[in-house]
Every structure is written in structure tokens, then in C-alpha cells.
DONU-739899 format. One record per residue (C-alpha): x, y, z; residue in one letter. Coordinates in nm, 3 decimals. Example, Ala and Ser with C-alpha at 12.3 -4.5 7.8 and 13.67 -1.06 7.14 Angstrom:
! DONU-739899
{{1.230 -0.450 0.780} "a"} {{1.367 -0.106 0.714} "s"} 
END
This chain:
! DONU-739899
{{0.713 0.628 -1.750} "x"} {{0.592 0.537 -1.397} "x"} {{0.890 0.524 -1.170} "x"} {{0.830 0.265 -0.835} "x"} {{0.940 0.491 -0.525} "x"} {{0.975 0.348 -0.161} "x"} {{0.960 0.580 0.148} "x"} {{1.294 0.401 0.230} "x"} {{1.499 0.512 -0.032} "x"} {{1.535 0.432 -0.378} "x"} {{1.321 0.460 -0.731} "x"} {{1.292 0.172 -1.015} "x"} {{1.193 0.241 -1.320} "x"} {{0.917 0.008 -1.490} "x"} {{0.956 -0.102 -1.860} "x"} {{0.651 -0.102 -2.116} "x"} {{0.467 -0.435 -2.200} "x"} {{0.319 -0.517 -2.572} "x"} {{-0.098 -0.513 -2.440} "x"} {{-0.234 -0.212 -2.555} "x"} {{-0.577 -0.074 -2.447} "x"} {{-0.829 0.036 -2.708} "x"} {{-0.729 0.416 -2.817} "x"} {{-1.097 0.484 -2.915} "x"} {{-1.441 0.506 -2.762} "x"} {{-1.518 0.533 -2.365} "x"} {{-1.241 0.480 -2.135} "x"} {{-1.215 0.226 -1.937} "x"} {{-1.231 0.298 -1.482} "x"} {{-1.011 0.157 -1.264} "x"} {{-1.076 0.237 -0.854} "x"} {{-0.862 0.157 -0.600} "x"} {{-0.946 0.200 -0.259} "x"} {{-0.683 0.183 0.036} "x"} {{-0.893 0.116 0.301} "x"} {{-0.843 0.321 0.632} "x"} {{-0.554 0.617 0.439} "x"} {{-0.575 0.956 0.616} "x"} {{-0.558 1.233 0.369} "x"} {{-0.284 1.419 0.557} "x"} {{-0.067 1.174 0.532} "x"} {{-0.067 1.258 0.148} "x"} {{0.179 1.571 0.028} "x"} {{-0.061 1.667 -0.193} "x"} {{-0.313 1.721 0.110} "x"} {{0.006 1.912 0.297} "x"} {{0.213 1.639 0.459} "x"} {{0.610 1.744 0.423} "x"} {{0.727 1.401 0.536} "x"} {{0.768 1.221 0.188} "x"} {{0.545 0.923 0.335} "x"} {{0.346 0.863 -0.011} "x"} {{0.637 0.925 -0.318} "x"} {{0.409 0.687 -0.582} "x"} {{0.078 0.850 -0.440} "x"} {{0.276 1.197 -0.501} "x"} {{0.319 1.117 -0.828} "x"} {{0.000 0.997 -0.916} "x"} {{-0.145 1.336 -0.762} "x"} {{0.101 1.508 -1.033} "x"} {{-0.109 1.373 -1.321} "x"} {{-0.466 1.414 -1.143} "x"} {{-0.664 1.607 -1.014} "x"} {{-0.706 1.640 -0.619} "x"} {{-1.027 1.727 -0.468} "x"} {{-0.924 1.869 -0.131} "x"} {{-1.198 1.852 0.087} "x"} {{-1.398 1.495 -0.019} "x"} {{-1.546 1.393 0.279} "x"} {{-1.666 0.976 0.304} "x"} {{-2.074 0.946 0.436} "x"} {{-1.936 0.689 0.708} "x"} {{-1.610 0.591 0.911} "x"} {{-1.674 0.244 0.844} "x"} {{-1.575 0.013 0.554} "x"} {{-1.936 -0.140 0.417} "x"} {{-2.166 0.178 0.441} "x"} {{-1.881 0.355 0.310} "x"} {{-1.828 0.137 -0.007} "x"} {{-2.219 0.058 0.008} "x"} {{-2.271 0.449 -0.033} "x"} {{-2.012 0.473 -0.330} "x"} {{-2.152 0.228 -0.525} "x"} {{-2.427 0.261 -0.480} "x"} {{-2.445 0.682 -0.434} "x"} {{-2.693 0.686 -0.213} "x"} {{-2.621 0.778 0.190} "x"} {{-2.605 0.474 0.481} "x"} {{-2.960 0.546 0.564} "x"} {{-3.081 0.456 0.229} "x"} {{-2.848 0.159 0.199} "x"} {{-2.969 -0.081 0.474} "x"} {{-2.909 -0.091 0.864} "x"} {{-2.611 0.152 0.904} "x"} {{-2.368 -0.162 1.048} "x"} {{-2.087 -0.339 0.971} "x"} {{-2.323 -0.675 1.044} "x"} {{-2.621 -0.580 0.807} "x"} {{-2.605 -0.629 0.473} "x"} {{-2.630 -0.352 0.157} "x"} {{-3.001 -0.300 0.043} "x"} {{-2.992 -0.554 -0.318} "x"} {{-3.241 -0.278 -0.448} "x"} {{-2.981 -0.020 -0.512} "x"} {{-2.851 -0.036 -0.820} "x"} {{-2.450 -0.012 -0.796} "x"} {{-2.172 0.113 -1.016} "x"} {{-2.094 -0.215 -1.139} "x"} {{-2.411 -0.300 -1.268} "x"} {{-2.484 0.051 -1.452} "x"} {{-2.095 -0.041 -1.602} "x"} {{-2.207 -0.410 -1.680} "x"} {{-2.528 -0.280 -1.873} "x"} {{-2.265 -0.035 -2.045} "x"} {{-2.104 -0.338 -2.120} "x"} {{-1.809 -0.294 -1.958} "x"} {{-1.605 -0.608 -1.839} "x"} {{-1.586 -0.630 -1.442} "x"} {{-1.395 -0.718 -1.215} "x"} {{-1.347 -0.662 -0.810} "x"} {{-1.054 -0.780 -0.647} "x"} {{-1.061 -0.725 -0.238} "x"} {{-0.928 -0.793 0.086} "x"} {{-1.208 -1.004 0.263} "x"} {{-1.361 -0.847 0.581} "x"} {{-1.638 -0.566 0.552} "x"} {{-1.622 -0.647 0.105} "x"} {{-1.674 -1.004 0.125} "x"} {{-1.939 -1.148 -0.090} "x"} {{-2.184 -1.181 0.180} "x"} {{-2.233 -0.787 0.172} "x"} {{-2.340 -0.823 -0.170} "x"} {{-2.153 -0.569 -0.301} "x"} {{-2.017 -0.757 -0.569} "x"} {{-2.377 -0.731 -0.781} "x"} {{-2.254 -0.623 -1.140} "x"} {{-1.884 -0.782 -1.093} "x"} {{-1.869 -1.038 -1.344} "x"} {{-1.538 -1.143 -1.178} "x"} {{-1.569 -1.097 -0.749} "x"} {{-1.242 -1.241 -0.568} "x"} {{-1.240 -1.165 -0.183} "x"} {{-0.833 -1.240 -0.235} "x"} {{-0.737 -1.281 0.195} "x"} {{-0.893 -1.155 0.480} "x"} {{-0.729 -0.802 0.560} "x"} {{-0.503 -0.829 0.339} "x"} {{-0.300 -0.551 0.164} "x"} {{-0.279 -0.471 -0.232} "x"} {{-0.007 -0.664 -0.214} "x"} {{-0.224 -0.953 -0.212} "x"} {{-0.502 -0.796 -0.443} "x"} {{-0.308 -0.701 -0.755} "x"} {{-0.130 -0.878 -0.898} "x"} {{-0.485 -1.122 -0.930} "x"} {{-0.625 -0.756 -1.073} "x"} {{-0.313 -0.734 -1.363} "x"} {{-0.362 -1.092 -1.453} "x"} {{-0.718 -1.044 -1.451} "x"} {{-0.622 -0.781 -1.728} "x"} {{-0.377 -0.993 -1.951} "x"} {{-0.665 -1.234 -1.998} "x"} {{-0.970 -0.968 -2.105} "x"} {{-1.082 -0.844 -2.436} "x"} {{-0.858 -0.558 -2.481} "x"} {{-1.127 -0.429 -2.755} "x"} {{-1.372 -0.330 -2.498} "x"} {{-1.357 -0.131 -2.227} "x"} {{-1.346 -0.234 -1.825} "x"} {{-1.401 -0.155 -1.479} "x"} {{-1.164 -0.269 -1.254} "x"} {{-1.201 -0.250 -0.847} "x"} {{-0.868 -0.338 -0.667} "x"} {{-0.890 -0.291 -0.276} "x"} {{-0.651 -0.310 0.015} "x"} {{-0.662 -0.274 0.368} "x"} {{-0.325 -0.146 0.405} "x"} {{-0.331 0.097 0.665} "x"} {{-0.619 -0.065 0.851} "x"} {{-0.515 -0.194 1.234} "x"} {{-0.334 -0.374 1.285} "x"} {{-0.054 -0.098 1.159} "x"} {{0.240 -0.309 1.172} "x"} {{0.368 -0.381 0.838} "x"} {{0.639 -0.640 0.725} "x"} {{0.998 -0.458 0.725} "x"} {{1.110 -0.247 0.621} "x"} {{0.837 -0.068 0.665} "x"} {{0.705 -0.150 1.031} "x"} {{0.902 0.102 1.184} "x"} {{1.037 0.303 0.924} "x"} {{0.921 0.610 1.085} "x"} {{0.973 0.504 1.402} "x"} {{1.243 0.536 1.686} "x"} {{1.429 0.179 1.691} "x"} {{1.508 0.218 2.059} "x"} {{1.140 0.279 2.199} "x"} {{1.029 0.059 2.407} "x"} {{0.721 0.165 2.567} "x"} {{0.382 0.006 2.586} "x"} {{0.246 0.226 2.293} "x"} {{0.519 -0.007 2.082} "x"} {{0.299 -0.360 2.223} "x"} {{0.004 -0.213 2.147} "x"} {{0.068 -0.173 1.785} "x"} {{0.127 -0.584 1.761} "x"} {{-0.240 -0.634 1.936} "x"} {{-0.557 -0.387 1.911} "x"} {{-0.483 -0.021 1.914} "x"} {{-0.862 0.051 1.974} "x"} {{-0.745 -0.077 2.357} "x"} {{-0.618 0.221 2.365} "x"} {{-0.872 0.465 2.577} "x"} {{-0.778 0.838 2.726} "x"} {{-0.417 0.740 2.760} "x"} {{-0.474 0.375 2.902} "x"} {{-0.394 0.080 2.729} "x"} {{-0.632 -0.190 2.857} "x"} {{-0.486 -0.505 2.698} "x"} {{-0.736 -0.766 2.823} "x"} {{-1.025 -0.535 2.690} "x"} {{-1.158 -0.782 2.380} "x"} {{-1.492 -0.675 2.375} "x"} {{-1.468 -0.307 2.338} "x"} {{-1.812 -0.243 2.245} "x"} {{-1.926 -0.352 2.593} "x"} {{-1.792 -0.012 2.697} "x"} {{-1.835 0.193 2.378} "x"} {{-2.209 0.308 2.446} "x"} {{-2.050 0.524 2.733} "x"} {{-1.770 0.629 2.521} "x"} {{-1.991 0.760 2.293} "x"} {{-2.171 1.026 2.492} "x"} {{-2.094 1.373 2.467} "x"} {{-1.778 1.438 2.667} "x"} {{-1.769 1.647 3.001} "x"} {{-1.763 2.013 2.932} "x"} {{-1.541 2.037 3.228} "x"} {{-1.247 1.827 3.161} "x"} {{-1.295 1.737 2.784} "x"} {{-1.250 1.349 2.870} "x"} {{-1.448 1.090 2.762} "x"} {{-1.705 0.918 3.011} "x"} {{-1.580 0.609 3.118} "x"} {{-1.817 0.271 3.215} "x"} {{-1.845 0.106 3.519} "x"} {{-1.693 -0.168 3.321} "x"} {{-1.342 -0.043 3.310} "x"} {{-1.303 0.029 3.650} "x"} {{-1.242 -0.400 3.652} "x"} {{-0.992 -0.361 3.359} "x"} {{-0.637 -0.397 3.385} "x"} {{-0.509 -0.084 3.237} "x"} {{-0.138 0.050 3.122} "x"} {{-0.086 0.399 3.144} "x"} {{0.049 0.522 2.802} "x"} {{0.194 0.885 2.789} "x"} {{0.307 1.104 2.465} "x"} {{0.579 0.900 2.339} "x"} {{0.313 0.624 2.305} "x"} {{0.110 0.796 2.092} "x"} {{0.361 0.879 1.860} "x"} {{0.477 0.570 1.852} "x"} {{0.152 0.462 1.736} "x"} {{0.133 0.719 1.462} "x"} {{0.482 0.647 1.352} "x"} {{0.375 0.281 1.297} "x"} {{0.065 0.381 1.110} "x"} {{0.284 0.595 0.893} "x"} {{0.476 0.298 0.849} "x"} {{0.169 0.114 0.714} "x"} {{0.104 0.435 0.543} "x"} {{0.444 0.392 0.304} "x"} {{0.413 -0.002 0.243} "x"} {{0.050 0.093 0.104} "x"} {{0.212 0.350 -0.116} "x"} {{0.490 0.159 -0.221} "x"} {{0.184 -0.171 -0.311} "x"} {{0.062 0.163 -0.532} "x"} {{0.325 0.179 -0.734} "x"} {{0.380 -0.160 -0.837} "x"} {{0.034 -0.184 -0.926} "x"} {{0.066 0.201 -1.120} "x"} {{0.413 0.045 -1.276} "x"} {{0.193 -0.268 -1.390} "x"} {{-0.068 -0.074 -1.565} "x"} {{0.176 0.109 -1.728} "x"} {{0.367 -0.179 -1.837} "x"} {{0.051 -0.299 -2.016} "x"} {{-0.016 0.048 -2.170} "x"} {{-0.346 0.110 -2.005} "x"} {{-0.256 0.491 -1.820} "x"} {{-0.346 0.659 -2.159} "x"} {{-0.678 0.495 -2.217} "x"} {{-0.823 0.399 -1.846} "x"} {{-0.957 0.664 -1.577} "x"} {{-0.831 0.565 -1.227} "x"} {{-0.932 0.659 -0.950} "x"} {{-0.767 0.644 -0.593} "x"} {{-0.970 0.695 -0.280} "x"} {{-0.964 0.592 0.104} "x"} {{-1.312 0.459 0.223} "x"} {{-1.253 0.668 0.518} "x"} {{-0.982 0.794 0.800} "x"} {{-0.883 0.686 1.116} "x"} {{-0.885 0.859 1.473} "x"} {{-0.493 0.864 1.572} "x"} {{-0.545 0.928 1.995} "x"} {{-0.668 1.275 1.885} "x"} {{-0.981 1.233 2.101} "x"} {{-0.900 0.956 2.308} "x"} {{-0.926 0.673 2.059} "x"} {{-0.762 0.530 1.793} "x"} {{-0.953 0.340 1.523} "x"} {{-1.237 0.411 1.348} "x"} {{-1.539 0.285 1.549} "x"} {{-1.641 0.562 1.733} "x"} {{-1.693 0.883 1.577} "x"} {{-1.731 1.062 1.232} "x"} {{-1.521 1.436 1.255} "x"} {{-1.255 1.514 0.991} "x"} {{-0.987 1.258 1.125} "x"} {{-1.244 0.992 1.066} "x"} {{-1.385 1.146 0.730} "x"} {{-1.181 1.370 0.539} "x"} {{-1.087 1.065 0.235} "x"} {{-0.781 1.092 -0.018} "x"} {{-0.989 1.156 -0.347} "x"} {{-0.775 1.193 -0.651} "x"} {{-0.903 1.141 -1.090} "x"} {{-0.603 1.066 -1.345} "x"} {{-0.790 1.149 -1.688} "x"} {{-0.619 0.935 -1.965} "x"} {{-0.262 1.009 -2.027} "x"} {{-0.264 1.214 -1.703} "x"} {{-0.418 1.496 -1.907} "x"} {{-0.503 1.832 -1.668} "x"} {{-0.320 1.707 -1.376} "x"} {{-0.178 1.868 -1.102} "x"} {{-0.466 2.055 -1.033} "x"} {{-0.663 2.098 -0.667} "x"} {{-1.022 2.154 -0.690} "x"} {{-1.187 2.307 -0.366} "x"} {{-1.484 2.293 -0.195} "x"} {{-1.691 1.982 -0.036} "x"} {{-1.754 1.657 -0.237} "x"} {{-1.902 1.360 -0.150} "x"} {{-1.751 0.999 -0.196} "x"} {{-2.149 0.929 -0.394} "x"} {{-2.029 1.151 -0.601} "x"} {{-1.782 0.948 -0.781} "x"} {{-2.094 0.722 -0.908} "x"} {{-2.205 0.998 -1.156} "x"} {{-1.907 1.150 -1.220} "x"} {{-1.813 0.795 -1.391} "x"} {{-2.128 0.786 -1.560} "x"} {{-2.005 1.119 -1.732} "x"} {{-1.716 0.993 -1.842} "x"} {{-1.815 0.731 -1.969} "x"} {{-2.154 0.871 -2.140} "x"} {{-2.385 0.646 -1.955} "x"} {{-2.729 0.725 -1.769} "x"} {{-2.687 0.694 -1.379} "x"} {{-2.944 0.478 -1.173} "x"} {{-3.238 0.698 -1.078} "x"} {{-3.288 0.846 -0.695} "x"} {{-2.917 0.900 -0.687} "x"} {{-2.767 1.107 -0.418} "x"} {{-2.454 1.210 -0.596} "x"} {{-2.359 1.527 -0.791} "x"} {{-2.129 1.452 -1.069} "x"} {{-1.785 1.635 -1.026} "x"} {{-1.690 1.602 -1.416} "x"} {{-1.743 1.980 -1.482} "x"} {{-1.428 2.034 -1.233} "x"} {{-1.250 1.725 -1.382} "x"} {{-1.203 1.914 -1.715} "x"} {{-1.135 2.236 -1.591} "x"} {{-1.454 2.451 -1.557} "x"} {{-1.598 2.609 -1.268} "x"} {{-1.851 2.341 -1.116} "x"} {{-2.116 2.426 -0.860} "x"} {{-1.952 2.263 -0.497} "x"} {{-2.165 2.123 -0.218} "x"} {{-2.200 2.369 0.086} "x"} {{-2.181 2.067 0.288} "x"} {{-2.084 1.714 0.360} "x"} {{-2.276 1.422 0.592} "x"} {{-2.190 1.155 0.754} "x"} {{-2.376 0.891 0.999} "x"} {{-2.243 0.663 1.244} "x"} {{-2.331 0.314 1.337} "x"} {{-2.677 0.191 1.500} "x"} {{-2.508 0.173 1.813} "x"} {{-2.340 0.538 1.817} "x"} {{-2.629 0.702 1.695} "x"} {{-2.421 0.983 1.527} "x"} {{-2.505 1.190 1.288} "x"} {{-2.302 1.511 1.154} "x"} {{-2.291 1.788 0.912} "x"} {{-1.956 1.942 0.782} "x"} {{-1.974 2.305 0.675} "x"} {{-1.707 2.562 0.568} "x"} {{-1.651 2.723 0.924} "x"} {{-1.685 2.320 1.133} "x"} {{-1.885 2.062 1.213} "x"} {{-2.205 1.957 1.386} "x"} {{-2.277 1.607 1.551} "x"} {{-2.574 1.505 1.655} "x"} {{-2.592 1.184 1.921} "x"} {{-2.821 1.033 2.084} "x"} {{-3.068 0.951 1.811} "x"} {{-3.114 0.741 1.526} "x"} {{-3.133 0.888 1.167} "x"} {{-3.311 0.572 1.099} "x"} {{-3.587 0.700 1.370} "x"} {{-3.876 0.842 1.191} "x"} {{-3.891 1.079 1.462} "x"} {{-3.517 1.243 1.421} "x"} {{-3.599 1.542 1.185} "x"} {{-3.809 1.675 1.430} "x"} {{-3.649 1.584 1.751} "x"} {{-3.328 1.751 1.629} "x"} {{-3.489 2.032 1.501} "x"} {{-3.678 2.102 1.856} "x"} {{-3.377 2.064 2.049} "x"} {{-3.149 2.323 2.192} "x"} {{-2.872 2.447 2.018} "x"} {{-2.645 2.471 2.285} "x"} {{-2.799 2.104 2.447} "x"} {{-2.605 1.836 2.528} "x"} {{-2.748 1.597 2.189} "x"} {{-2.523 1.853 1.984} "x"} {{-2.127 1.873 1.969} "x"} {{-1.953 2.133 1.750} "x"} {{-1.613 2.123 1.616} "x"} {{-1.450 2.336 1.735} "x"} {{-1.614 2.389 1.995} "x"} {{-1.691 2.762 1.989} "x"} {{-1.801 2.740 1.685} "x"} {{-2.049 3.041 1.689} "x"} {{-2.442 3.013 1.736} "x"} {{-2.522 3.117 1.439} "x"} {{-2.322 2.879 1.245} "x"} {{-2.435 2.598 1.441} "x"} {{-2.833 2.638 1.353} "x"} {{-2.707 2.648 1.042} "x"} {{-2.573 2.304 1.057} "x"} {{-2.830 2.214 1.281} "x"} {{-3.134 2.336 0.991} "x"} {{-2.893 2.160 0.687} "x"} {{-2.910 1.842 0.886} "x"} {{-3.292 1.833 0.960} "x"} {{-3.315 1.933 0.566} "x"} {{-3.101 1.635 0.521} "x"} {{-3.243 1.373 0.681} "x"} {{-3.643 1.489 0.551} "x"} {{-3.518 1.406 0.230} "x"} {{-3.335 1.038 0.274} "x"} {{-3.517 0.792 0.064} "x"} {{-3.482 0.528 0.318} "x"} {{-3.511 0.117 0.214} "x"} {{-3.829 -0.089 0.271} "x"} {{-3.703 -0.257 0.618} "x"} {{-3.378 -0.373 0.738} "x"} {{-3.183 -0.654 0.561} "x"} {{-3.105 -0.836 0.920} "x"} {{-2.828 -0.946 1.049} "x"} {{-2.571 -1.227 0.830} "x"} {{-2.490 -1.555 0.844} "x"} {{-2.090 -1.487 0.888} "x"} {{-1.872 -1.782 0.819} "x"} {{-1.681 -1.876 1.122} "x"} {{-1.309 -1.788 1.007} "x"} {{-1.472 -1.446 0.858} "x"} {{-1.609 -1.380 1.203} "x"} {{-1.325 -1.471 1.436} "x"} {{-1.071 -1.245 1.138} "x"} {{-1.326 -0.929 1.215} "x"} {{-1.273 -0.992 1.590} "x"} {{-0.906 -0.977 1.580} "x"} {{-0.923 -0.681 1.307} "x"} {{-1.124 -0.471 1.566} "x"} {{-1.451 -0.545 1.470} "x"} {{-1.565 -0.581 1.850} "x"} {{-1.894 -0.568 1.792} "x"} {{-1.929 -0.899 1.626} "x"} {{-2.178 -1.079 1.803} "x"} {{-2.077 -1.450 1.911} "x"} 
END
């Protein structure tokens, strides 16, 4: 029985309903995404402080993948290269403005023609209609802008009371939980917090944390992305701080020190727990309507979030592990071969053909993914050597993840049909490249370096861009005040 746990304190049991799910045939997939979760803020990715006691349990009965790794730090090429498993570059214009390639085949519509029942329940913002991501969802419901899985839900478990519990279906629930702004309602807002701080870390958290720059809090700063271009360059070898713009020099600016910054964290821990605890009353309902033995779920964050570790918090601005490294977790039917860990690098377009496995269906051709189900049942499986990821348009990032670090390219787009052979003419220890860590040894770093140009030679790009949306006013003053800075007026 699936027990409800709070970071607070305190576990409820959750009775069984009278809806069973089909015993025989293929399963039925259920993916929930919590938009923005850090894996190491997950005990079964090594956190000791007890933030995640539903998401602990779930782990129990499913198998971890360790090192899964998302192919952008932003919510609509991250989702566009899940469902569709096929990298940012292939998708459409790698922004949060443009709009995913209609081309691409998705996971919805390979389920549909499976004939699977659909449904997508989601938090507005970046999955709004508009992106058309919802191709293949019989059932599409952008619930509330930003919202949490409080919101999304309970529409997804009365979605379920009403389907044909004869056939199987794939259900996408998303939340934005732990997205900024962190503050959640009590008690989880400061659960992790100290009650007496009162520095300016603590009004940062109830505004933009992205204001937040190199241990200045510039709280009149609402167009970040004025200044980000300069952010973005490599940073000075000789103090390891970013490059600042003319522009901030005119911004008002509150120094923040230590305290701040875990202050911040604390709070985003915070959000961290309520997200959990949404988790388990959304576990506790599929339980209560006997669908854990019969339905595959999947739980996954679309990607991280920088926490001051560079500067910066947010997720606007670079693509290393803080930004990348994604909770990725499979519960087989009745939990069977949980508990397990399964190393080595995988993709999130990998979870596209890994479903297809499961299910016994054919995956879109030109697919990018590598289907994980060999590991999912307990055999050895051939892992990916490495993991990519691209940044925005506007950052011009592009990295590789090996075993011994990583490798970021700036300063050109992958989008360029000239980056393959820029990047592989330039100089390894040149200021376009930036290993993690940063003595990561020569050697290593052609290797990244050659993996990347291999990479990007191979990228089935779309015919031409999508362009630019028509964003419904209320959408586009919500992304503003979500952090989005770089929606246009």
C-alpha cells in the first residue's frame, strides 16, 4: 500500500478503490515530470536530508538510472526532445519562443496509433498548446499557468475514473513545482529554512532569484537578458567571475553574502518537499484505483537548476551537471525489480524507445534515442559514453558530458552549418572551450572536443525555423514574472 509522507512529519496511509486496470496485454505509461527537480535533492541520488520521503519510496520499487542527463536546461526543447527523441537542433529553433518542429513524430502519437487512450495534463508556460506538443493527446489541458501537481492531478485521476479501463493509456501529468519562484504555501515555504533570517537572500525568494548575479541582488533588473549575452562569455581565468555589462554598472544592486545563498537553497528545498508530498497524493490515487500493478510510470525532471554555484541561480544560462543531471526513475508493474541503480550515461530521448519496448510498438524512424529496456529487466545493456546538451540561440552553448567532465563550447551556434568545423579547428586550450573541472586533462578534452564535432555532423536538422509565436497576452506577461526575461514585448 502507498503510504502519503510529508517532509514535515507524519505518514497516511491510502485505502484501495474498486477500478481495476486490465491485468492482461501491454501496460499502460504514466510520466510525470516535475519541472525544474535537482537530482541531489533525491536520497536515492545521495541526499541524507529526508527532503523527498514519497519520491524515496517510489525509488524503492524502480529502478534509478544515476547519471540521465536532459539535452537542454530549458522546459520546451527539453520536453520537445523527449517526445519527440530527437536533440534541440533537430526539433526547431533551440528557444523557449519557437515552436517544436510538427514533423517529428512524438510519443503520443506512436501511443495513439497503438491505440492507447491519451491524455496530458500540464502547468501552462513552456507546455501550453501553442508549442504543439500536445499532437497525439486526445485529451490536452494546460490546467494554470506555473502551477504545481497540485493543480494537475487530481484533473489526471478523474481523467482516469472516466476511461475505458479495458484498454490501455498514456497518461502525462506535469508540474512546475520547484520552478522559481521557490516559495511554496506553508508549511512548506520555509520548512528547511531558519525562521529568524532576515537577510535580502529571504526577499529575493518572493521576487526573481535569477536577480541574483555574483553575490548582488539587483532587484530592479526585469530584463535580465539585456545583460545575459555578457554573462555568458567564458569567465576570467584570473578571478573565476563572470563578466559583467556596462549595463549593470546603472543597476541598483544589494550585496548578498553566504547566508543568502543558503537561504535561497533552503527555500528551494522547501519547494523541493511540497513537490514530493503533490507525488504522493497522486502515487496514493493511482493506487487507490488499482493501476500500480498494471501501468509503467515514469518520474523525471525536464532539467536542474543552477543554485548560486556559478554566480546564478535559475536555469537560463548554462548547461553543466547542476543544470542537467535529471531525476530519472521506471516502476515496472507491481514495482517488480525495484530498488535497483543502473549506471552509466542515458539520455532523456531515450525514454521514447524504451516505452516503445514495453509496450511492443515500432518507434518513429530517425530517432535519436537508445532504448534502456535491456537494463529495465535486469541485463547488462550497452550505456552511452556520453551525454549532450545545447543551450539557447542566444547562449550559443553547446556541451559534451563524459565519464572524467565536461566540455562547453560557446560562442557558436550548433544550428550554424559552419560549427563542426569551426570547433574542430579551434584550440583546445582557446577561450570558445570551458572544461569542467577545469583541469580536466588535454587529452580528455579532445576527446570531448572530437565526440562533439562527431555529434553535431550527424544532427538531422528541420527544414527551416518554425518562427517566433503568437503568445497570448496573460501567457506572455506569466513567462515574464516566471523568469522568462527574454520574452520579447
Amino acid at each position: 500500500m502507498f503510504v502519503v509522507c510529508t517532509a514535515a512529519g507524519g505518514c497516511n496511509p491510502q485505502g484501495r478503490g474498486a477500478n481495476p486496470a486490465p491485468a492482461s496485454g501491454p501496460p499502460s505509461v504514466i510520466l510525470v515530470s516535475i519541472d525544474t527537480l535537482r537530482a541531489d535533492r533525491l536520497a536515492a541520488y545521495g541526499n541524507p536530508e529526508g527532503l523527498t520521503p514519497n519520491l524515496d519510496a517510489f525509488a524503492r520499487e524502480a529502478v534509478v538510472f544515476d547519471s540521465a542527463y536532459s539535452q537542454a536546461a530549458q522546459t520546451a526543447p527539453s520536453h520537445g526532445s523527449i517526445f519527440s527523441s530527437r536533440y534541440p537542433a533537430e526539433q526547431t529553433t533551440i528557444e523557449n519562443l519557437t515552436l517544436f518542429d510538427p514533423a517529428r513524430a512524438t510519443l503520443a502519437e506512436m501511443l495513439d496509433i497503438y491505440g492507447y487512450q491519451t491524455a496530458g495534463f500540464v502547468s501552462g508556460g513552456d507546455l501550453s498548446p501553442y508549442r504543439h506538443l500536445n499532437r497525439g493527446f486526445a485529451t490536452y489541458q494546460s490546467v494554470v499557468d506555473f502551477g504545481s501537481l497540485y493543480h494537475t492531478t487530481p484533473r489526471a485521476l478523474e481523467w482516469l475514473d472516466g476511461i475505458d479501463k479495458e484498454k490501455p493509456f498514456f497518461l502525462f501529468v506535469h508540474g512546475y513545482d520547484t520552478h522559481s519562484s521557490y516559495l511554496k504555501p506553508t508549511p512548506y515555504g520555509y520548512l528547511h529554512t531558519d525562521a529568524n533570517f532576515r537577510g535580502p537572500g529571504k526577499s529575493a525568494v518572493r521576487t526573481a532569484t535569477e536577480r541574483i548575479v555574483d553575490g548582488q541582488l539587483f532587484p530592479n533588473a526585469n530584463r535580465l537578458i539585456d545583460f545575459e549575452v555578457e554573462l555568458l562569455r567564458p569567465r576570467d581565468p584570473a578571478n573565476n567571475e563572470m563578466i559583467s555589462s556596462a549595463m549593470l554598472a546603472g543597476e541598483a544592486r544589494i550585496a548578498v553574502n553566504d547566508a543568502d545563498i543558503a537561504h535561497v537553497r533552503a527555500v528551494y528545498d522547501g519547494a523541493v518537499s511540497y513537490g514530493d508530498a503533490m507525488f504522493g497524493t497522486f502515487m496514493a490515487g493511482l493506487e487507490q484505483r488499482k493501476i500500480l500493478d498494471h501501468a509503467v510510470i515514469i518520474v523525471m525532471s525536464d532539467h536542474g537548476e543552477q543554485l548560486g554555484e556559478r554566480g546564478m541561480f535559475g536555469h537560463c544560462c548554462g548547461i553543466d551537471d547542476e543544470e542537467t543531471h535529471t531525476v530519472l526513475m521506471m516502476r515496472l508493474p507491481k514495482g517488480e525489480g525495484g530498488g535497483r541503480h543502473v549506471g552509466g550515461f542515458v539520455e532523456m530521448l531515450d525514454i521514447l524507445p524504451t516505452v516503445a519496448d514495453l509496450v511492443g510498438a515500432t518507434p518513429p524512424a530517425g530517432i535519436d534515442g537508445r532504448s534502456v529496456y535491456p537494463a529495465l529487466m535486469g541485463a547488462p545493456a550497452t550505456q552511452r559514453e556520453f551525454a549532450h546538451a545545447e543551450g539557447s540561440q542566444l547562449s550559443r552553448l553547446v556541451s559534451v558530458r563524459g565519464a572524467a567532465g565536461r566540455l562547453t563550447w560557446s560562442g557558436l551556434s550548433v544550428q550554424s552549418p559552419e560549427f563542426a568545423d569551426v570547433v574542430a579547428a579551434a584550440r583546445i586550450d582557446g577561450p570558445g572551450f570551458n572544461p569542467t573541472p577545469a583541469d580536466l586533462p588535454v587529452a580528455e578534452k579532445r576527446e570531448l572536443r572530437d565526440e562533439m564535432v562527431r555529434w553535431a555532423r550527424a544532427l538531422d536538422p528541420p527544414p527551416g525555423p518554425a518562427g517566433p509565436p503568437q503568445l497570448p497576452a496573460a501567457l506572455r506577461q506569466s513567462l515574464r514574472e516566471h523568469g522568462y526575461f527574454e520574452v520579447a514585448p
